[in-house]
N, C-alpha and C positions, 0 to 999 in steps of 0.2 A: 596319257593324252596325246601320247604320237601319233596314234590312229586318226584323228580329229581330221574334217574336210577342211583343213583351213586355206585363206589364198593363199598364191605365194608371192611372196615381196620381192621388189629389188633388192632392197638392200638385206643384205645378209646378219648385220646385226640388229634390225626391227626380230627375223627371226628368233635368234639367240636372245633374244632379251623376253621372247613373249617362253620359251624352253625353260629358261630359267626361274620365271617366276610362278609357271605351271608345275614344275618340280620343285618349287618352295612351297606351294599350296598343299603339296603329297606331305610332303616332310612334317607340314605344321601337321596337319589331318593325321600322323602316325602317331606324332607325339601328345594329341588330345585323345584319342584312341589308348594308348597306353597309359596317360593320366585317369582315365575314367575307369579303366580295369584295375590301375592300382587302388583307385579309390572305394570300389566294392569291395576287394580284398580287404580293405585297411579297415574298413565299416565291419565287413563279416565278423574277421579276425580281432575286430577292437584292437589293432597294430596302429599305436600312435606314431611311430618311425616312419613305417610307412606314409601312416595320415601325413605328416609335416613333410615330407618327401614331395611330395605331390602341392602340398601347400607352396611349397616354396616354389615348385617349379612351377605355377602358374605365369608368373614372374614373365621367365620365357616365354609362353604359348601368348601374353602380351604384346610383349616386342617382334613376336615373329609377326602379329598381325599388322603395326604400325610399318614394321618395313614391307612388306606386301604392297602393303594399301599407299605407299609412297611413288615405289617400285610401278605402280600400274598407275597415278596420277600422272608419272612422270611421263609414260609411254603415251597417254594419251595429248601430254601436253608438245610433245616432241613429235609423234608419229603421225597424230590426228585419222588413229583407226575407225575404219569406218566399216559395214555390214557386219559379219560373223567374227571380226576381230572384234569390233569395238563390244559385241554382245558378251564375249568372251569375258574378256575384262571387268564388264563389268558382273559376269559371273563370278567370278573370282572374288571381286568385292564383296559381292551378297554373300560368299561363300565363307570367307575366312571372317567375317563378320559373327555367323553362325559357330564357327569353331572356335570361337574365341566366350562365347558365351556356354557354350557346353564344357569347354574348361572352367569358366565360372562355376559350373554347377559340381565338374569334379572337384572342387576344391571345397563344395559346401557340403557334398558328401561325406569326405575325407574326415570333416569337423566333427563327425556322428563319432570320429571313431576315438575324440577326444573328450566325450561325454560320461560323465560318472554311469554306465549302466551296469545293476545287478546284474549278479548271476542268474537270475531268477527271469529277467526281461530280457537276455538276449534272441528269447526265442523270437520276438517280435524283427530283430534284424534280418532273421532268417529268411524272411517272410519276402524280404526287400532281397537279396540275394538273386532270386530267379527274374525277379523286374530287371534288377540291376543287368545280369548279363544278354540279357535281350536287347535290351537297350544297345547293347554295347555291341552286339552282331548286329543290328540295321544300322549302326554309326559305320561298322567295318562296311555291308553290303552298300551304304549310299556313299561312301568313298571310293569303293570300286567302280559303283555308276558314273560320277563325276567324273572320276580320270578317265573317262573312254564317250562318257557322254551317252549311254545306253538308254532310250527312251525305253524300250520294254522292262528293263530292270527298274528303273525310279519309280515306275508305275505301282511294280509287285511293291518294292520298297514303299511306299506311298501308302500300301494298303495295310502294310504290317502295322500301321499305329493305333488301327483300329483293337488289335490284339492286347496293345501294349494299353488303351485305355483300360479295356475289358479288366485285365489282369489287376491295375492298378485301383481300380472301382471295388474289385474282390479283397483287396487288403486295406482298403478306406474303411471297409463294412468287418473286416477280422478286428483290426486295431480298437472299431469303435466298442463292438462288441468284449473284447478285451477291458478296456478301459471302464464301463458299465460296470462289470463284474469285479473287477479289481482297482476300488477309485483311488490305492495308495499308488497304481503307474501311471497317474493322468501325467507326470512331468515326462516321462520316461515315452507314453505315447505319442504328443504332442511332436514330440525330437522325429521319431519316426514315422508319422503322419509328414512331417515336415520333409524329411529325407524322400519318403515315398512323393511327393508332388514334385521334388526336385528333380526325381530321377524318370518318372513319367514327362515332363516338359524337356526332355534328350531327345522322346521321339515327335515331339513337335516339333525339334529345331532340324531333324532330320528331312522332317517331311518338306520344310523351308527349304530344303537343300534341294531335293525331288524335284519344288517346284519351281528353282533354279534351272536345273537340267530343262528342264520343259521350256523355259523358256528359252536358254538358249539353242535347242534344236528347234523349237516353233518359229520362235523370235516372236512369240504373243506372252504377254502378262495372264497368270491362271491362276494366281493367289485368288484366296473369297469363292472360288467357285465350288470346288468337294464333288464328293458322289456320282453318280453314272455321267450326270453333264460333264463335269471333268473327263471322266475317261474317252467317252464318247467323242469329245475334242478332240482329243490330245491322239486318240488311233483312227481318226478319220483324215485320209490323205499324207499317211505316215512316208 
């Protein structure tokens, strides 16, 4: 986020204090990034060490967000940021708000990988595997967006979850078909119906993220809107 048009302040510690808590927002953003990868892993491999790993470290990806979100009440209650700082901030908010929920969801991943499944039903994980890491590359790509603030990436980003629907629709319609045919893994399907919606609503929270970015380079609100009217906005007087 060094790159960012930000003003500049007098005072040199409004700076250092807006550095620091932008390079706290990286920080949490690696470690929910690496929660969500371990958690496909842990799923794939039915690795309960891992699973509880991950479990446990939720914990943190928590408290990193109450201190953030402290950290930037404080700024604005002390600083009283106004134009592209104050939008900053409360990007920040919106932001770590989202990554603290997509750690929820690795951690409900994580749980799959604590479930009695045959040998006979893990093929149904596998299935969630290629969802899983998709996910987890438009979480890396809209973290990259963020930190630089890239309107033409959040957009592409933006568009990837159209993918990530598609794909997850594809294995809503595998599972159901499964299940039909074989009614002794309706418990076993269920689990993984459940995992697959978990891990499809990662690229919702990303899209959040997208439309984050949007706003702090607009400084317009473009949630609700979707489809070519979005784009249309959002690259008209870039």
């Amino acid at each position: 986020m060094d790159n960012l048009n930000l003003n500049k302040h007098i005072s040199g510690q409004f700076n250092m204090e807006l550095k620091h808590i932008r390079t706290q927002v990286m920080d949490m953003g690696r470690i929910v990034e690496q929660q969500l990868t371990d958690s496909i892993m842990a799923m794939h491999n039915q690795d309960s060490k891992l699973a509880n790993h991950v479990i446990n470290n939720d914990e943190k990806v928590n408290m990193m967000e109450v201190e953030i979100d402290e950290a930037c009440v404080r700024i604005i209650a002390k600083r009283q940021p106004t134009a592209s700082d104050l939008r900053l901030i409360i990007a920040i908010i919106k932001t770590i708000s989202e990554l603290e929920r997509i750690g929820d969801v690795a951690e409900k991943i994580s749980r799959t990988a604590l479930e009695d499944f045959d040998q006979q039903h893990l093929v149904m994980l596998v299935r969630l595997e290629s969802l899983g890491h998709h996910t987890v590359q438009m979480l890396h790509d809209v973290l990259d967006a963020f930190a630089y603030m890239e309107l033409k990436k959040a957009i592409k980003i933006y568009r990837e979850d159209k993918k990530i629907d598609e794909e997850y629709e594809n294995i809503i319609r595998q599972l159901m078909s499964y299940m039909m045919e074989k009614p002794g893994c309706i418990p076993s399907v269920l689990t993984a119906l459940l995992c697959a919606r978990a891990i499809e609503r990662i690229g919702d929270r990303c899209q959040n993220i997208c439309e984050i970015i949007f706003y702090f380079i607009k400084g317009k609100d473009f949630r609700h809107l979707g489809g070519d009217r979005l784009y249309e906005l959002l690259l008209r007087n870039k």
